[in-house]
C-alpha positions, -999 to +999 in steps of 0.1 A: +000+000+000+029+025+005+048+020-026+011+026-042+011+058-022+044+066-033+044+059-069+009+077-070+030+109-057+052+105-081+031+107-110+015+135-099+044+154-084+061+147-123+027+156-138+025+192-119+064+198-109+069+226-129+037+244-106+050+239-078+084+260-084+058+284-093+037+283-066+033+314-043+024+286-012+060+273-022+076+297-034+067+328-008+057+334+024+069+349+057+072+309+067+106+309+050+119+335+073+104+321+105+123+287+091+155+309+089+148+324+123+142+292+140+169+275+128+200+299+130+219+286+103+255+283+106+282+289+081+300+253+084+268+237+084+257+204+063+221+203+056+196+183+036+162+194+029+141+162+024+111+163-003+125+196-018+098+201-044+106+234-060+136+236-041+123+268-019+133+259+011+170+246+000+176+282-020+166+298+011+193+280+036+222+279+009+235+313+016+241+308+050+250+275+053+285+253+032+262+233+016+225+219+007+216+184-007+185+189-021+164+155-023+131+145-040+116+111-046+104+123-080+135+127-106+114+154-131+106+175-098+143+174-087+152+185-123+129+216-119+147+224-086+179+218-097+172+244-131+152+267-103+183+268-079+210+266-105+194+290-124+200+318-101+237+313-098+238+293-067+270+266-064+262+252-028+233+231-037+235+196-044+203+171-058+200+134-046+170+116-059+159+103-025+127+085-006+123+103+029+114+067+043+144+057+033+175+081+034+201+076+011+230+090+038+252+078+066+241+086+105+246+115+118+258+131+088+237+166+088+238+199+114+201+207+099+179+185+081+145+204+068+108+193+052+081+220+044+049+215+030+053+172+020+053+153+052+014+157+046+020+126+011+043+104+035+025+069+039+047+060+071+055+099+088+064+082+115+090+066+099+101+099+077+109+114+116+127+084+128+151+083+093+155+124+100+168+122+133+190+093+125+207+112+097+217+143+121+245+147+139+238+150+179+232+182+187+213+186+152+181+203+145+154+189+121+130+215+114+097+206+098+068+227+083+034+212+070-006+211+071-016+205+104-048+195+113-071+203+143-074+187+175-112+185+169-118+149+148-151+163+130-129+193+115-098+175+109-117+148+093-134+172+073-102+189+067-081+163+059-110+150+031-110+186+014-073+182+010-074+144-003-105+149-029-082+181-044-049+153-049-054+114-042-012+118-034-019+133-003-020+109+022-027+122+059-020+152+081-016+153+118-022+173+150+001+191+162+003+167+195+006+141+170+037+156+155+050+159+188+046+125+198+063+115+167+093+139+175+100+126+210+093+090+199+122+095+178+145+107+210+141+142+193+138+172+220+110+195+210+123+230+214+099+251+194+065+247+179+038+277+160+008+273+137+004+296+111-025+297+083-023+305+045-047+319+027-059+302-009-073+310-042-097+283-039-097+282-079-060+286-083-059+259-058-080+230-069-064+238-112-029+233-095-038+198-090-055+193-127-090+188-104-121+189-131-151+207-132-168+173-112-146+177-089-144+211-082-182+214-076-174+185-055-155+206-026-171+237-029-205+214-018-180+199+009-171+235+022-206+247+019-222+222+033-197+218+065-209+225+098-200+254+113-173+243+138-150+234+101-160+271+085-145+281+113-113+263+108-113+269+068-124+305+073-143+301+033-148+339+023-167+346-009-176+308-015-191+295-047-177+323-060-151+324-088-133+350-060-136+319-034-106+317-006-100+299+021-070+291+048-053+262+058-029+258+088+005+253+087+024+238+119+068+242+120+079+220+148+116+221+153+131+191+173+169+188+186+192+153+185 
C-alpha cells in the first residue's frame, strides 16, 4: 500500500512539478523566514532538505549555510529544482534523488535537516521522523513545516478529506500533538512549535492539482455544506464564488538530536 502511495505521488508530483516552483504557497511566504529564524543557520553547516519540491526551502538556507543536498523522490521535480536553484547562480546546492522513508545518507551526517509542505504525502511519517533524526549529527536540528490538522476529529476529518478529494497523493496530516509525539518517539527534543495559516485562491488551488469541473463542484459542496465548527477552521470567504478563498494551517515543529 505504501509503494502505491508513493508511486501515486510520483506521477502526480512529475505531472504538476513545474507548478510547484511556481507556486506562491512554495515559493513565498513569511514561513521561509520564520524557518531561517528558528533555525539559526551556521556557516560550516551540512544540511539536507528532504522532499524539496521546487527547491524553496534549500535556496533559502544555501546562503548561509557550506552546503544543501537537495532531495526528491520524484526525478522530473528534482530537475525543476535543480534548473530553479541553478538558475540563479547558486553553487552550494547539491540534488539526490531520495525516498524520505528511506534516506540515502550515513548517521549522523547533517547539522540541519528540513521538510516544508510534504510530510502531509508520506505513507509511514512516523518513519520519515525516525530516518531524519537518525541522519543528524547529535546536537542537530530537524526543522519541519506542513498542514496540520485540528485537535477537533469532526474538523480535521473534514479537513483532511478537502485536501485528499483536491490530490489522491496526499495521504494524511496530523495534530500538532501528534507531531509531537512523533518527535519525541524518535528521542528528538521538541524545542519550538507555531501554527500559522495561508490563505488560498480556492480556484488557483484546486487547477494546481489538474481537479475537473466534477470535482471542483465537489468541494465547494464539501465546504458549503460543512458545519460550522469546520467554516470556522477553513475561514471560506466569498464561496461559490469564482473569487472563493479559504486558509489552511500550517504547523513548523523544530526538534533537537
Amino acid at each position: 500500500m505504501a509503494n502505491d502511495s508513493k508511486k501515486l505521488s510520483k506521477e502526480r508530483f512529475a505531472q504538476h512539478a513545474a507548478g510547484y516552483v511556481t507556486s506562491t504557497t512554495h515559493a513565498k511566504g513569511a514561513d521561509l523566514d520564520r524557518l531561517l529564524d528558528i533555525a539559526q543557520p551556521q556557516a560550516d553547516w551540512h544540511t539536507l532538505d528532504i522532499a524539496t519540491g521546487g527547491g524553496h526551502t534549500a535556496l533559502k538556507f544555501a546562503p548561509y549555510v557550506a552546503h544543501v543536498i537537495a532531495s526528491d523522490i520524484t526525478p522530473q521535480m528534482l530537475e525543476k529544482a535543480r534548473d530553479h536553484i541553478i538558475g540563479q547562480g547558486v553553487e552550494n546546492v547539491s540534488f539526490k534523488e531520495a525516498d524520505a522513508e528511506n534516506l540515502p545518507f550515513e548517521d549522523e551526517t547533517f547539522d540541519l535537516v528540513t521538510c516544508r509542505i510534504a510530510p502531509h504525502h508520506f505513507p509511514d511519517a512516523a518513519k520519515f521522523v525516525r530516518e531524519a533524526a537518525r541522519v543528524l549529527k547529535p546536537g542537530g536540528l530537524f526543522l519541519m513545516q506542513d498542514q496540520v490538522l485540528s485537535e477537533d476529529g469532526e474538523v480535521a476529518q473534514v479537513a483532511d478529506g478537502f485536501e485528499k478529494l483536491r490530490d489522491p497523493s496526499h495521504n494524511y496530516a496530523f495534530s500538532q500533538s501528534a507531531w509531537v509525539a512523533m518527535f519525541e518517539a524518535a528521542d528528538l527534543t521538541v524545542e519550538h512549535t507555531e501554527q500559522l495559516t495561508k490563505r488560498h485562491d480556492f480556484l488557483n488551488w484546486a487547477q494546481m492539482q489538474g481537479c475537473t469541473d466534477e470535482t471542483i463542484t465537489e468541494l465547494i459542496k464539501m465546504l458549503g455544506e460543512s458545519s460550522d465548527v469546520v467554516k470556522a477552521w477553513m475561514q471560506p470567504e466569498a464561496w461559490g464564488t469564482p473569487q472563493a478563498t479559504f486558509v489552511n494551517h500550517h504547523l513548523i515543529i523544530a526538534g533537537r538530536k
